[in-house]
C-alpha positions in Angstrom: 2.8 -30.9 -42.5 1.9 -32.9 -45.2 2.4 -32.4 -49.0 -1.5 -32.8 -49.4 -2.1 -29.9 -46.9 0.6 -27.8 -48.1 -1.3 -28.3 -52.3 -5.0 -28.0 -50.3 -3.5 -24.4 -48.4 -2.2 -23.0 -52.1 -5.4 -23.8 -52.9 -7.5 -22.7 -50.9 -5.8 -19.2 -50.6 -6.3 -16.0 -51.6 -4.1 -14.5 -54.4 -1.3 -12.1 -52.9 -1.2 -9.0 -53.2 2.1 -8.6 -54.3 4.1 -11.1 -57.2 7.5 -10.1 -55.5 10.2 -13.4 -55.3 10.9 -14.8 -51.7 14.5 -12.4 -51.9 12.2 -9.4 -52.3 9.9 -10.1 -49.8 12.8 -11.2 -47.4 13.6 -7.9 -47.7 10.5 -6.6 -47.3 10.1 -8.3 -44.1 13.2 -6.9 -42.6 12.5 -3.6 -43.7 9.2 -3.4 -42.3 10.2 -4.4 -39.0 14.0 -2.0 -39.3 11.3 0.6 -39.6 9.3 -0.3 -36.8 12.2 -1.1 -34.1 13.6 2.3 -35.2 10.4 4.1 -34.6 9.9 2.7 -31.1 13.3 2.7 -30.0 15.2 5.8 -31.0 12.5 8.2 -32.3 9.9 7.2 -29.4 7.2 7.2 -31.3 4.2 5.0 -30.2 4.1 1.2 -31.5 0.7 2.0 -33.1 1.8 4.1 -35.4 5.1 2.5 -35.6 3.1 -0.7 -37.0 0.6 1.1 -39.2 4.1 2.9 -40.9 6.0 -0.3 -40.7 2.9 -1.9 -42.4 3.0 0.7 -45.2 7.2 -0.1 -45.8 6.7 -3.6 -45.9 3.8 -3.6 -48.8 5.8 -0.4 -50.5 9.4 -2.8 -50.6 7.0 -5.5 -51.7 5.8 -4.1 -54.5 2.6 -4.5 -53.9 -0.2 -1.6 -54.6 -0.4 0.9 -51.4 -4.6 0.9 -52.1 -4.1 -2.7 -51.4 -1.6 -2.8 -48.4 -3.9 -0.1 -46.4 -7.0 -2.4 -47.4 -5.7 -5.4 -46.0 -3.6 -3.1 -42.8 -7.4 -2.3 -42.3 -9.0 -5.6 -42.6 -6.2 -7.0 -40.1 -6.7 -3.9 -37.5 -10.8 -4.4 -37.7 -11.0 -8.0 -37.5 -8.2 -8.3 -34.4 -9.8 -5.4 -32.5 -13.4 -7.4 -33.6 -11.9 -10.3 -31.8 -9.6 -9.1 -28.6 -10.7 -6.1 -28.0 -14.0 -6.6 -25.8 -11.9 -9.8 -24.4 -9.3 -6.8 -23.3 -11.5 -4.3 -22.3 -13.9 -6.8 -20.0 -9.8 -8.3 -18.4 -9.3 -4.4 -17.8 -12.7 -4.1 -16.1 -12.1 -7.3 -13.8 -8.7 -6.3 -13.3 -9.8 -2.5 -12.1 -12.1 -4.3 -9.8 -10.3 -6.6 -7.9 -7.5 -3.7 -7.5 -10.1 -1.4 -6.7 -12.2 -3.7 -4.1 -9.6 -4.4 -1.9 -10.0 -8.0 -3.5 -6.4 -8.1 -4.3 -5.1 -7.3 -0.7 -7.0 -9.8 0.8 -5.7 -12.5 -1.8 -2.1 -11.2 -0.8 -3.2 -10.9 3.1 -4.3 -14.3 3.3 -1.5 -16.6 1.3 1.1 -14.5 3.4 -0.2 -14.7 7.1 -0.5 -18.7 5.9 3.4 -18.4 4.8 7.0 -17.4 6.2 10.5 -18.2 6.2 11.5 -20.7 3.3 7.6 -21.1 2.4 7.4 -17.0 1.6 8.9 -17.2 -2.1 6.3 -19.6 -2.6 3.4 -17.8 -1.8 5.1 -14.6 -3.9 4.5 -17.0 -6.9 1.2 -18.2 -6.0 0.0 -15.0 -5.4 1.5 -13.1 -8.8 0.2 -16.0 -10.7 -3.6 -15.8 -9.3 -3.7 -12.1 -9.6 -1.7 -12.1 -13.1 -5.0 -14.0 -14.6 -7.2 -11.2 -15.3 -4.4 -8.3 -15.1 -2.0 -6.7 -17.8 1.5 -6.7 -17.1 1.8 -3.6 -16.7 -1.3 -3.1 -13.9 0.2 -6.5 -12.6 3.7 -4.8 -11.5 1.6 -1.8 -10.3 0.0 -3.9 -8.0 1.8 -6.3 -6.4 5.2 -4.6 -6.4 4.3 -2.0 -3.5 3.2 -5.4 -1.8 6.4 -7.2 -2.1 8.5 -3.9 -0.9 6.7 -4.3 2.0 6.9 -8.2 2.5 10.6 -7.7 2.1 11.1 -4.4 4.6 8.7 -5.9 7.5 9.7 -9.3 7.3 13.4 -8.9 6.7 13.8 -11.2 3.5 15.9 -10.5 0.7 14.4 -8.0 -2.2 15.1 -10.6 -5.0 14.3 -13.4 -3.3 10.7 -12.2 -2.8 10.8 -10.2 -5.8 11.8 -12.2 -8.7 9.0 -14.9 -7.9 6.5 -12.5 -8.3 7.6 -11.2 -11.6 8.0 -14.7 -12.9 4.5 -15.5 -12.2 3.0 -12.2 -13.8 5.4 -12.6 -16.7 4.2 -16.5 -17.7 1.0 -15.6 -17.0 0.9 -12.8 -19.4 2.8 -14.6 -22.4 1.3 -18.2 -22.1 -2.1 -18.0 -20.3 -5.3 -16.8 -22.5 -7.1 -14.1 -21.8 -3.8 -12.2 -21.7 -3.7 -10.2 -25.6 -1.0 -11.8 -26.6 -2.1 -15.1 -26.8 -5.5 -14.5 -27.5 -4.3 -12.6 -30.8 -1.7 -15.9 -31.4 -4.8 -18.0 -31.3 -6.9 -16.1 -33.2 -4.0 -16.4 -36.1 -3.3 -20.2 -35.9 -7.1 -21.0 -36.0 -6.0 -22.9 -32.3 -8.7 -23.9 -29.7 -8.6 -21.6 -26.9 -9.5 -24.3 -24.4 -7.0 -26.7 -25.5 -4.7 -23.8 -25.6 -5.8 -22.6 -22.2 -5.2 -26.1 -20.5 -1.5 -26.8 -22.2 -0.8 -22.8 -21.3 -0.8 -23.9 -17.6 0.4 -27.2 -17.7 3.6 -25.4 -19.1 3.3 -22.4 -17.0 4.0 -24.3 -13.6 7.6 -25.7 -13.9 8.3 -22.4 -15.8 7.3 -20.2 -13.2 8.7 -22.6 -10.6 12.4 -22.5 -12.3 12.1 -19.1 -13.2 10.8 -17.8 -9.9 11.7 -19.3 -6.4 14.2 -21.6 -7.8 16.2 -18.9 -9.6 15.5 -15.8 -7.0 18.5 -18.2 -4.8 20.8 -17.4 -7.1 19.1 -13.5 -8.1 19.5 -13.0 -4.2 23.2 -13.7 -4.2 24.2 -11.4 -7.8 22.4 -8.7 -6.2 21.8 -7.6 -2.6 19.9 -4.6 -2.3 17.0 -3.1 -0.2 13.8 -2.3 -0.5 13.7 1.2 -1.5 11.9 3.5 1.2 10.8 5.9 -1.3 8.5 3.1 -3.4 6.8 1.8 0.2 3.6 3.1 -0.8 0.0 3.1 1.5 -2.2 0.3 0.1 -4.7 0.8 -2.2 -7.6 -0.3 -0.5 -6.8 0.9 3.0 -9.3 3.6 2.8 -12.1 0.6 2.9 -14.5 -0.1 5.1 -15.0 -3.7 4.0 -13.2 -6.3 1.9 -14.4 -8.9 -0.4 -13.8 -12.5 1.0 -10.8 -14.8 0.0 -13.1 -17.4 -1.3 -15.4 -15.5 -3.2 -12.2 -13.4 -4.7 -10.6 -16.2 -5.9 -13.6 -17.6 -7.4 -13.7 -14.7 -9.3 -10.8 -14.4 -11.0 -11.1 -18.4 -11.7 -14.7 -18.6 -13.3 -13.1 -17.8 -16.7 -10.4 -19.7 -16.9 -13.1 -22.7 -15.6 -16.0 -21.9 -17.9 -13.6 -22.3 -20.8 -11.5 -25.3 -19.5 -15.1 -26.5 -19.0 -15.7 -26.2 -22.9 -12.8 -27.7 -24.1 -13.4 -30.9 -21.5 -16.8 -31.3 -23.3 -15.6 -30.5 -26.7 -12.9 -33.7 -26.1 -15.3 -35.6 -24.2 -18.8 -35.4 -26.1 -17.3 -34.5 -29.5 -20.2 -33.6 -31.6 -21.4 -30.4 -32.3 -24.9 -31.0 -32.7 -25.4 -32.3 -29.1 -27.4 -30.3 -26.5 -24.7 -30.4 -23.8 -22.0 -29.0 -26.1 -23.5 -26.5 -27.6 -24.7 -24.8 -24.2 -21.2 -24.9 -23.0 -19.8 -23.8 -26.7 -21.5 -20.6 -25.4 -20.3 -20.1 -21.8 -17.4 -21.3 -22.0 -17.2 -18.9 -25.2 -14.2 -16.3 -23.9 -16.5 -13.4 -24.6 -19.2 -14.5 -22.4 -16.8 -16.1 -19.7 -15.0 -12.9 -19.1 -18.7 -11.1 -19.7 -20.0 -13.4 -16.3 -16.6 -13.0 -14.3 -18.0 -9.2 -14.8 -21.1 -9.2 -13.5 -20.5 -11.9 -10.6 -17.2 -9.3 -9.5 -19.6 -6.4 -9.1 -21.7 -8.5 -6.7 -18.6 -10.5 -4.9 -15.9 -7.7 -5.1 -17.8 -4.6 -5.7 -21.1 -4.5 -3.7 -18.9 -6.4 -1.0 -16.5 -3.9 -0.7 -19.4 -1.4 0.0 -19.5 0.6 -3.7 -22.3 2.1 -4.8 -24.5 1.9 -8.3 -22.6 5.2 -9.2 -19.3 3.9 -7.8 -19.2 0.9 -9.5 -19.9 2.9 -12.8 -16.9 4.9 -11.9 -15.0 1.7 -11.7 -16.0 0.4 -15.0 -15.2 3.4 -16.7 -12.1 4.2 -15.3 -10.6 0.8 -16.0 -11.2 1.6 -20.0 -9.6 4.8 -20.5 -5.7 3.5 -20.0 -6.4 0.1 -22.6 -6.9 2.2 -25.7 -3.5 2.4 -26.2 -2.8 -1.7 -25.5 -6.1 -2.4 -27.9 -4.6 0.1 -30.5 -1.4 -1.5 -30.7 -2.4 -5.4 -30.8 -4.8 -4.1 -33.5 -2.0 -2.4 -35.7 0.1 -5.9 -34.8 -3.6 -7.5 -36.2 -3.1 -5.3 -39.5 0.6 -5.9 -39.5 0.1 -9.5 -39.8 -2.5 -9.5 -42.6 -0.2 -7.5 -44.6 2.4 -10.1 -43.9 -0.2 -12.7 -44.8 -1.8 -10.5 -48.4 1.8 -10.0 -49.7 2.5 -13.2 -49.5 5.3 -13.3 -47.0 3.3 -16.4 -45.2 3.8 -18.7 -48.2 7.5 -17.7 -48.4 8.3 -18.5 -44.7 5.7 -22.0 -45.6 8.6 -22.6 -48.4 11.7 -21.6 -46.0 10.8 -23.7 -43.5 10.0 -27.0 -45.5 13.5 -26.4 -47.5 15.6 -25.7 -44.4 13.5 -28.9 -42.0 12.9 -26.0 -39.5 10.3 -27.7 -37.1 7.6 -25.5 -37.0 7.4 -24.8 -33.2 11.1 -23.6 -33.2 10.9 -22.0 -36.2 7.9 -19.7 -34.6 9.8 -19.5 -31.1 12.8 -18.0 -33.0 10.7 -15.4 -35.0 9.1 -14.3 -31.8 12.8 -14.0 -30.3 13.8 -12.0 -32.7 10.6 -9.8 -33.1 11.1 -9.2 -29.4 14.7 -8.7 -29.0 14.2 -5.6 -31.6 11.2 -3.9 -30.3 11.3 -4.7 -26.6 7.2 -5.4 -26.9 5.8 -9.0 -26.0 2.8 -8.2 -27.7 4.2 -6.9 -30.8 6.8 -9.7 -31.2 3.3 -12.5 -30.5 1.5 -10.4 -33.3 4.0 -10.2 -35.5 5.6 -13.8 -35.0 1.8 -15.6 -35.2 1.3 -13.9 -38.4 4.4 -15.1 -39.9 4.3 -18.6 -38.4 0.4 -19.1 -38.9 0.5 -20.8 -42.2 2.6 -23.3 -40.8 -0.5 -24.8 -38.4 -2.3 -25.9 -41.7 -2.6 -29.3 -41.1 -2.0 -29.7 -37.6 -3.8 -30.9 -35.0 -5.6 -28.8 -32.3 -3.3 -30.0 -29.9 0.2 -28.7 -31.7 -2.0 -25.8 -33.3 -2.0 -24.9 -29.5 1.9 -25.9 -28.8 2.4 -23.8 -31.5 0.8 -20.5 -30.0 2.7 -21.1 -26.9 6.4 -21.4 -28.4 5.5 -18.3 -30.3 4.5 -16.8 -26.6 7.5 -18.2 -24.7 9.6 -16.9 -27.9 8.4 -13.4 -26.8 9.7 -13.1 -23.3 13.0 -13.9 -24.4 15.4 -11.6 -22.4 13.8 -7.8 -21.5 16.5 -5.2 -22.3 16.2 -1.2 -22.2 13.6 -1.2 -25.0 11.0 -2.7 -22.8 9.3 -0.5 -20.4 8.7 -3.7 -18.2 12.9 -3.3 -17.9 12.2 0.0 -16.7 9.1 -0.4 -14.2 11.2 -3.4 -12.9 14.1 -0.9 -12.3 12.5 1.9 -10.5 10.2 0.3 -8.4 13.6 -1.9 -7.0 15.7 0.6 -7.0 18.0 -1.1 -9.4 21.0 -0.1 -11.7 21.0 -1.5 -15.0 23.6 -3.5 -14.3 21.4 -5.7 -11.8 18.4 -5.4 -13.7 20.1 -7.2 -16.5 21.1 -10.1 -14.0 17.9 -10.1 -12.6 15.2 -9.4 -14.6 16.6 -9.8 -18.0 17.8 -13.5 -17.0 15.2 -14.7 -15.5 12.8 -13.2 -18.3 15.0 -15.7 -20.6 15.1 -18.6 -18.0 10.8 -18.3 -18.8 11.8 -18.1 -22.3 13.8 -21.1 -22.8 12.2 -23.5 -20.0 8.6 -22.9 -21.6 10.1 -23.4 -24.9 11.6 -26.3 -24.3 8.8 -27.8 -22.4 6.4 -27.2 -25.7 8.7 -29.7 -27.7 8.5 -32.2 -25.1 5.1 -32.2 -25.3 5.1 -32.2 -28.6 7.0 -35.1 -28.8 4.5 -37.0 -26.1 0.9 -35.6 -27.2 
C-alpha cells in the first residue's frame, strides 16, 4: 500500500467512535473475541448472541459510548444481512432442490457407474465439489455422506480413502468459492470483485482439493482403518421418486451462477467501460443476486417439474429450505455487526498501523487473523467475518486482483485445523464412526493441509498476477 493511499484512507474516513490508544484497543480486541470463544465453547450459547455480546465488550473495553457501539452493531448486522442474506436464502433454495429432486443422486449415480478402482477417489472429489456449489457445509455432509458409506460398503474400498476426498471438496468449496457466506461477506468487506474473486477461488481450489483430498486420503487410509458404520447406511433420499432430473440438465443447474458471473467479470476485463451496452446487460445477470435468482427458477423447471412435483409441492420445497438458514443468516449478520464495530472504534486503523510497522504482508497478515479467529471459535464463518473486518482496511489501494487474493487467504486462513469446537468435527465423527483420536488425524489434518496449500498458493499468485 502506498503512503498516498494510506493519507487518502485517513482521509476519507469516518471519525471513530472511540479515542482509545492502539494498547487499549488491542485489548479491546482480545476481549471481545475471549468473550465470544467463551460463550460458544463452554457456556453453549448460540454464536449470534455470542457476537452481538462480544460486540458490546469490545466497544465497552474501548471506551467508546454503548449508544454508539449498538448503532454501528446495527448498521453492520442490517447492511450484511442487506447484502448475503437473499444470496443465502436463494443457495438454500437451490440447495433444497437439487437434494430434494433426486438431482443430486443422479449427479452421484452417473460419475460413479463411469468410475472404479484407483479412478473412484476421483469421482468422490468431483462429485463433492459440484454438489458443494450451491450447498452449505453442513447440508453438504448431510448429503453426500450416506452416499460415500455406501460406495465404501458395496464396493469394498477403504472409508477414508473415499471419505476424505469428499470432505475436501465440500470444505474448499465452502471457504474459497462465492456464493458460499463466508466469502461473499469477505468480499463485501474488502470492496473485491466477486467475479474476479470467483475465478481466482477455483483456480486455487483445484490443487487444494487435489492435495487435500485423493492425494492425502493414501496416507488418511493407512492412520486409520475403519468401516463403514452399518448404523449410518441410510435409504436415499430420492428413492421414493418416480422420476429424476437428467445429468445434463442438473449440472447445468448448479453451473449457471457460477457462469453468469464468471461471464461478468470476462466482460468487465475485456470491454472495460461502464457505459457500454454489452456490459451493463451482463453487470445485471451476472449480478450474484439475479444469477442465483435464475438458477431458481430454471431448477424448478429442470429439477422440480422433472422430478414430477407439483405447484404446491414445489412451494413446499421453497419454504422448507428457509426455515433451517435463519440461524446461518443470523450469525454472518452479528459477524456483519461485529466487524463494523471493529471498523467504528477504530480497531481497523490500528491493525493499518501494526502491519506497516511490523512489514506484515497483507495477505499473511489476514490468513493469520482468520487462523486465529478460527482456532478459538471453531466457526469458518465467524473467523471470515471477523478476520475481513479486521484486515479490510488493508485492501485500500490494491488492485481488484490482490483485493480478491486477499479474500481468499482470509478464507483459507479459516479452515485451518477443525477441533472439538466445530460441529463439522463432530458431524464428521458420527457419521464415520470415528474416535477423536482419528478424527484429529483425519479430518483435522487434512482441514489444515486445505488451509496451508490454499494459502500458500494465494502468495504465489500474488507474486505472478
Amino acid at each position: 500500500m502506498t503512503g498516498l493511499s494510506v493519507e487518502m484512507l485517513a482521509a476519507d474516513a469516518p471519525e471513530p467512535i472511540s479515542s482509545a490508544g492502539h494498547a487499549q484497543l488491542g485489548i479491546a480486541v482480545l476481549a471481545g473475541i475471549a468473550v465470544i470463544v467463551l460463550l460458544i465453547t463452554r457456556f453453549k450459547v448460540h454464536a449470534f448472541l455470542s457476537l452481538t455480546i462480544g460486540s458490546l465488550v469490545l466497544g465497552a473495553v474501548a471506551g467508546a459510548p454503548l449508544d454508539k457501539v449498538i448503532t454501528s452493531f446495527s448498521t453492520g448486522l442490517g447492511s450484511t444481512v442487506a447484502s448475503v442474506g437473499v444470496l443465502i436464502a436463494l443457495g438454500a433454495i437451490l440447495g433444497r432442490l437439487l437434494a430434494d429432486s433426486g438431482g443430486a443422486d443422479e449427479i452421484v449415480d452417473t460419475i460413479l457407474a463411469k468410475a472404479g478402482g484407483r479412478a473412484m477417489p476421483w469421482a468422490m472429489v468431483l462429485i463433492a465439489s459440484v454438489v458443494g456449489l450451491p450447498l452449505f457445509f453442513e447440508i453438504g455432509i448431510v448429503l453426500l455422506i450416506p452416499v460415500v458409506l455406501l460406495v465404501a460398503r458395496r464396493g469394498n474400498y477403504s472409508l477414508m480413502r473415499i471419505g476424505v476426498p469428499a470432505l475436501a471438496g465440500l470444505s474448499v468449496m465452502h471457504g474459497l468459492v462465492p456464493p458460499h457466506p463466508g466469502p461473499l461477506v469477505a468480499i463485501d468487506a474488502v470492496k473485491a470483485n466477486l467475479g474476479v474473486t470467483l475465478a481466482l477461488g477455483i483456480l486455487v481450489a483445484v490443487p487444494t482439493v487435489i492435495i487435500a483430498g485423493p492425494l492425502f486420503s493414501r496416507y488418511a487410509a493407512r492412520w486409520v482403518d475403519v468401516p463403514a458404520p452399518e448404523r449410518m447406511i441410510a435409504a436415499r433420499p430420492s428413492e421414493d421418486l418416480e422420476h429424476r432430473p437428467r445429468f445434463g440438465a442438473t449440472v447445468a443447474t448448479i453451473l449457471l451462477p457460477v457462469v453468469l458471473m464468471l461471464l461478468k467479470a470476462l466482460v468487465d476485463i475485456v470491454v472495460d467501460d461502464p457505459e457500454d451496452t454489452v456490459q451493463r446487460i451482463f453487470d445485471v445477470v451476472g449480478n450474484p443476486l439475479v444469477a442465483l435468482l435464475a438458477a431458481v427458477l430454471v431448477g424448478m423447471f429442470t429439477l422440480g417439474r422433472a422430478a414430477g412435483f407439483t405447484r404446491e409441492r414445489l412451494s413446499s420445497t421453497v419454504e422448507t429450505s428457509l426455515a433451517p438458514i435463519a440461524g446461518v443468516t443470523l450469525i454472518v449478520g452479528a459477524g456483519g455487526g461485529f466487524k463494523q464495530t471493529l471498523i467504528d472504534c477504530g480497531v481497523g486503523d490500528m491493525i493499518l498501523d501494526v502491519s506497516k510497522a511490523w512489514s506484515i504482508p497483507a495477505l499473511v497478515l489476514g490468513w493469520l487473523i482468520a487462523v486465529v479467529i478460527r482456532l478459538a471459535t471453531g466457526s469458518a464463518t465467524v473467523a471470515t467475518v471477523s478476520a475481513a473486518g479486521l484486515a479490510a482496511p488493508l485492501a485500500a489501494g490494491m488492485s481488484s486482483t490482490h483485493a480478491a487474493l486477499l479474500v481468499l487467504a482470509i478464507g483459507a486462513g479459516s479452515l485451518f485445523f477443525s477441533h472439538v469446537n466445530d460441529a463439522g468435527f463432530w458431524l464428521v465423527k458420527e457419521y464415520f464412526g470415528l474416535s477423536v483420536g482419528q478424527t484429529v488425524k483425519t479430518w483435522s489434518v487434512m482441514e489444515t493441509i486445505v488451509s496451508v496449500v490454499a494459502g500458500a498458493l494465494v502468495l504465489l499468485l500474488s507474486l505472478v498476477i
